[in-house]
N, C-alpha and C positions, 0 to 999 in steps of 0.2 A: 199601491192602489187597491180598492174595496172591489174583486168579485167582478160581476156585469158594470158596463160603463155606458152611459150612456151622455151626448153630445149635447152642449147647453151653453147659449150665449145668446148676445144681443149687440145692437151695433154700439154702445160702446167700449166693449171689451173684447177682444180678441175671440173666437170658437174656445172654448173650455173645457174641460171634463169635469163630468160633475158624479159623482159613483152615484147609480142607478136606486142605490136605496133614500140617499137623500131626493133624490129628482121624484122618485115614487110620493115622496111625503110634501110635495109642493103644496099640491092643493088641499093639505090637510094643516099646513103652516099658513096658509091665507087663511084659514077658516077661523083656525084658532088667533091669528094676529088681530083679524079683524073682529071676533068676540071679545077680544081685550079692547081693544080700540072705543067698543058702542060703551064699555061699561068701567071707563076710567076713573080712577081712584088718588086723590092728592098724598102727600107726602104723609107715610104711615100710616095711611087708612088703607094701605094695599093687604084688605082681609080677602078677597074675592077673589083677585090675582093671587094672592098666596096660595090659597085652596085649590086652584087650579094648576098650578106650578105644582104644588106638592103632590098633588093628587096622584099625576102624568109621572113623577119620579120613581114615587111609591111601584105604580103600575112597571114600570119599565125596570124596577130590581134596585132601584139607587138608595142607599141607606139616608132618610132623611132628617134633618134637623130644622127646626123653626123656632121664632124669637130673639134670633142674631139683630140687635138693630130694630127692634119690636115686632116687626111684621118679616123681615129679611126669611127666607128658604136658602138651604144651603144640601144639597145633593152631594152625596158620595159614592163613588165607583173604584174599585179596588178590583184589578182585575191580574191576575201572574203575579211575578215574585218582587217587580220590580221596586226600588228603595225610590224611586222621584214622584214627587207632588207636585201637580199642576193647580192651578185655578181659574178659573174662566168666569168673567164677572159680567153681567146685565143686570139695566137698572128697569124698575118696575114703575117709578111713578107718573102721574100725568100731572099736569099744568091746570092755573084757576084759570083760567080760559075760555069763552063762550066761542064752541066751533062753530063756524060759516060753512062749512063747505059743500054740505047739500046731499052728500054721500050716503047710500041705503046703510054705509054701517056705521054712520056720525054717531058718535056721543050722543047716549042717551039720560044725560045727566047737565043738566045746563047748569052753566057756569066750568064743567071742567071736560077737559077733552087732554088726547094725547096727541100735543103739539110737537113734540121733542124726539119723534120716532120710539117712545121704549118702547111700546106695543112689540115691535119690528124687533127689536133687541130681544126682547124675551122669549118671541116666536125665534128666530134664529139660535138662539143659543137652545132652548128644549129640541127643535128640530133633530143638533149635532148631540144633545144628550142621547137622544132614543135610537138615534142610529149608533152610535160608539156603545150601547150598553147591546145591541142585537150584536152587532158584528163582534164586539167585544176587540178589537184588532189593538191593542196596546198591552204595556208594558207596567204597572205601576198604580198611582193611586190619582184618581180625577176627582174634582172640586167643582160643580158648580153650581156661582154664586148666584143669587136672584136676592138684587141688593134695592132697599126702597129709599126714598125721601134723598135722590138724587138733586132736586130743582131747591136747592137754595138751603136745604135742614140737614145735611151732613148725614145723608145714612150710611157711608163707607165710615164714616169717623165714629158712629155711635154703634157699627154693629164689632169694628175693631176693638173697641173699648169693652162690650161684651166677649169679648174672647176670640174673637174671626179665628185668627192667626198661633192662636193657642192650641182650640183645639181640629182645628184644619192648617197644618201646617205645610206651605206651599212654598216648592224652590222656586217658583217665577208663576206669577199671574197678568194677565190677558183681559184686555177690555177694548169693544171695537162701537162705535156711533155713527151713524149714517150724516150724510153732510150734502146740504144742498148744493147746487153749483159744480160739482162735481161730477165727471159722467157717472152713470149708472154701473156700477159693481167693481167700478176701480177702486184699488185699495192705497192708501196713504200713510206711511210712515215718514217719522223722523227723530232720530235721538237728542238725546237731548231734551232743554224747556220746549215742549210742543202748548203748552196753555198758559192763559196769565192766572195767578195767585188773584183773587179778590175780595176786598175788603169793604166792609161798610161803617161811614162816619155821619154818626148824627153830632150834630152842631148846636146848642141853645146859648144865643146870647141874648142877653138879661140887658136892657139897657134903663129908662127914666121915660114912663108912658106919661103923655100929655096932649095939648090940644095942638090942629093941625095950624092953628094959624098964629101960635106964637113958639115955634120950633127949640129958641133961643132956650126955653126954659124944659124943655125936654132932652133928654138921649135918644135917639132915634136907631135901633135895634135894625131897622132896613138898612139905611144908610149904610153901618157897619157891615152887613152881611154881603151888600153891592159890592164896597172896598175888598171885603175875602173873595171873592168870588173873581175878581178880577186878577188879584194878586195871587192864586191859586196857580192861575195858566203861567207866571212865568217861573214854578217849580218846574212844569215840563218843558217848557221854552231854553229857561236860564240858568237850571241846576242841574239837571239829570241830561247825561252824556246824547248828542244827536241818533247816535248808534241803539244807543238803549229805549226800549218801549218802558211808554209810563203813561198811565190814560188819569186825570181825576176828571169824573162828569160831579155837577151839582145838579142832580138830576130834582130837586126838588125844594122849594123857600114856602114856607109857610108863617103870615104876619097877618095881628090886626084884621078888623072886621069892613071897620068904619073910611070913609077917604077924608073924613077930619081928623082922625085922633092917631096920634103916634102907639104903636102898641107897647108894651112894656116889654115884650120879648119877642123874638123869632128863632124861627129854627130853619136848619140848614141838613139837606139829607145827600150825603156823597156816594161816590162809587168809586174804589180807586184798583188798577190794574195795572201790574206787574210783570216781567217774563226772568226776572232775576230775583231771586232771594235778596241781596245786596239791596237791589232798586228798591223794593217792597219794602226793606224797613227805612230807608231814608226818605221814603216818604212820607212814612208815617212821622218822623222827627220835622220834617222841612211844614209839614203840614198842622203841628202840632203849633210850633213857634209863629207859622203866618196867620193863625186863627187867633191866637193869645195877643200878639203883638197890633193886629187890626184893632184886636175889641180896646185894647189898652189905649192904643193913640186919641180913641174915641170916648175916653173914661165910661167904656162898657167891660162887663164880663163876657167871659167864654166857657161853657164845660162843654166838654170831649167827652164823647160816648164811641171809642174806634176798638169795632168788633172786628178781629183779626178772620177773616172766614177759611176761604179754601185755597188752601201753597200752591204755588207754580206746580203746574204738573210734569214733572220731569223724567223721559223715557229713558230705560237703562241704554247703556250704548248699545251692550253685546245683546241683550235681550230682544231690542228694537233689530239690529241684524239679521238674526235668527229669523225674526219673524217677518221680517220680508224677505228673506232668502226663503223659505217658506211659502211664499205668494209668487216671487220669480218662478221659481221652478215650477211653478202649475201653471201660470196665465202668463209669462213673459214678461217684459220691460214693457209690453204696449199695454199692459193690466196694472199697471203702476202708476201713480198720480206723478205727473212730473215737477221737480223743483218745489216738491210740499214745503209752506210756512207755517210759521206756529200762527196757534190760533188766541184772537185778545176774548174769545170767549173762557168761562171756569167750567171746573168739573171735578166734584169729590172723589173721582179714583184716582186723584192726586197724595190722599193719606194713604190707601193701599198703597201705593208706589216710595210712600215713605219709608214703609213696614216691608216689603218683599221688592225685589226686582222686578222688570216685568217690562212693557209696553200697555201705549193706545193706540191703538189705529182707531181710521175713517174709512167708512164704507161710502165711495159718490151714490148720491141718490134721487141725482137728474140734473140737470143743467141745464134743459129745453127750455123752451116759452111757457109760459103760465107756471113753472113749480116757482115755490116760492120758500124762503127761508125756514127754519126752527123758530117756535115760539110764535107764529103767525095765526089766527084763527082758519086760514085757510089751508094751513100745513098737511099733507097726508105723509105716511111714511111708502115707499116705492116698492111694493109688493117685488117687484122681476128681483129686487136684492136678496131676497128671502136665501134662497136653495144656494147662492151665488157663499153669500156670509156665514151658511150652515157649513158648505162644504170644505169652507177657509178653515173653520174649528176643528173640523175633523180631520182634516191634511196637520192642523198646526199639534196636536192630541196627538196622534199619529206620530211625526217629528218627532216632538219632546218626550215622550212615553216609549221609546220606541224597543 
């Protein structure tokens, strides 16, 4: 333990110990979360946030690096003699999203808000940076990451690809997200696929546009797309095992202007979600043959447009361990999410996890009346987690560094 302690909890997590220098930095981690918060920034436009991430690193002794990933900050701490490398990852971007929520530090930028809690991630994770560079209390070499374009553009995939891991080489990295529904500062692990792999398929079939009231002489492209759509569901129905998760939504059909005229084409916009490698690509196969095979029966065409996105997020076993025996030993089995499932949500610190060992945990971030999901225009992130999620990094830095 860090020095003066000081006593810090809420009813739903057991009393805690939270070291007295992070509990000092509370209301200085609200200030700064909710500065990020009014002044959100979408995928790789995190210049603003960057600048302040890096600024705060600089200030605090961390050797800095920017441009991993276009906008990504990457902090470095080398502290004794030790040969292990940590990584501690937060993502920076916000969501197109117009916030509702009425808040003095709402999003001052309409159209984008941070629905998704990183605000709370980034505040959390610089929290445990400025305290572990004060105390200095480890062993070895610290990493962390301030990673952007989390919501759908792969910035763990594109800041790897510039070199993450080349030139920050990390024996196991760490990535934790706040999660509705959950009580407030319980933490949740599980080894293993904790997330689904998701993929996106656009669909254009091409069929014979004509008039609505002599069909006979036309290919009718809706028609077709109604038949896929139908025969989609019994890939998860009547191919892929009861046991195994496998989601395809047709979240979207777009045809035609007119309620006379057959259009000549439509398109079809999928979502498909995985929790197996395996499942993942046989659905792409089963999906591939019941869209060819629809359009065929119908003497229409089909082209496939199926972007592979973001893998199964899969927790190391030992790693995931670790790092909840890490959370036992400070807040007990009653600080612990009981009987955690994987989640049919994605998340691109699924490639870091391809690249190093490592874990994700969940931080709960309320489960009362009125909070409301990730991704909501009313969404806030749960300020009481702040100091709660600092002081997990600096116990888990601690641990592994030791």
């Amino acid at each position: 333990m860090l020095g003066a302690q000081t006593i810090y909890g809420d009813s739903s997590v057991n009393t805690m110990v939270i070291p007295a220098g992070i509990a000092g930095l509370e209301e200085e981690m609200i200030a700064l979360r909710r500065q990020i918060h009014a002044h959100p920034e979408l995928a790789y436009e995190e210049h603003v946030t960057g600048d302040l991430v890096a600024a705060k690193l600089n200030q605090w002794g961390y050797t800095v690096t920017r441009g991993l990933g276009k906008t990504g900050v990457v902090g470095q701490l080398k502290v004794g003699n030790g040969e292990r490398k940590l990584g501690l990852r937060a993502d920076m971007d916000a969501l197109p999203i117009h916030e509702q929520t009425g808040l003095s530090y709402a999003s001052k930028l309409p159209g984008k808000m941070h629905a998704c809690g990183h605000d709370g991630h980034t505040a959390m994770l610089l929290a445990a940076a400025k305290h572990l560079a004060q105390e200095r209390s480890f062993d070895g070499t610290l990493n962390v990451i301030f990673q952007p374009a989390e919501e759908g553009l792969a910035g763990a995939k594109k800041m790897i690809e510039d070199g993450l891991f080349d030139k920050f080489p990390c024996d196991a990295v760490f990535a934790m997200h706040n999660m509705p529904g959950h009580p407030t500062g319980k933490f949740g692990f599980l080894p293993g696929p904790f997330m689904a792999s998701s993929d996106t398929v656009i669909v254009k079939v091409t069929g014979r546009g004509g008039h609505g009231a002599v069909p006979h002489k036309a290919v009718d492209p809706v028609v077709v797309c109604s038949q896929i759509v139908l025969t989609l569901q019994t890939i998860v129905s009547r191919n892929v095992a009861p046991l195994d998760v496998a989601i395809i939504t047709v979240g979207a059909i777009h045809a035609g202007e007119a309620p006379n005229v057959i259009p000549e084409t439509a398109e079809m916009r999928l979502s498909v979600r995985a929790l197996k490698p395996d499942v993942r690509g046989y659905l792409e196969t089963r999906i591939q043959e019941v869209v060819h095979g629809q359009a065929s029966v119908y003497n229409a065409r089909a082209e496939i447009d199926y972007q592979r996105r973001y893998p199964v997020l899969v927790n190391d076993a030992q790693m995931t361990a670790f790092a909840t025996q890490v959370a036992r030993e400070w807040v007990g089995d009653d600080g612990l999410i009981d009987n955690m499932q994987p989640l049919t949500g994605s998340e691109d610190f699924a490639f870091m996890l391809e690249k190093c060992a490592g874990a994700y945990l969940i931080i709960g971030n309320g489960d009362g009346e009125g909070g409301c999901m990730v991704h909501n225009p009313g969404y806030d992130f749960n300020d009481d987690c702040l100091a709660t999620g600092a002081a997990y990094w600096v116990r888990l830095v601690q641990a592994f560094l030791a």
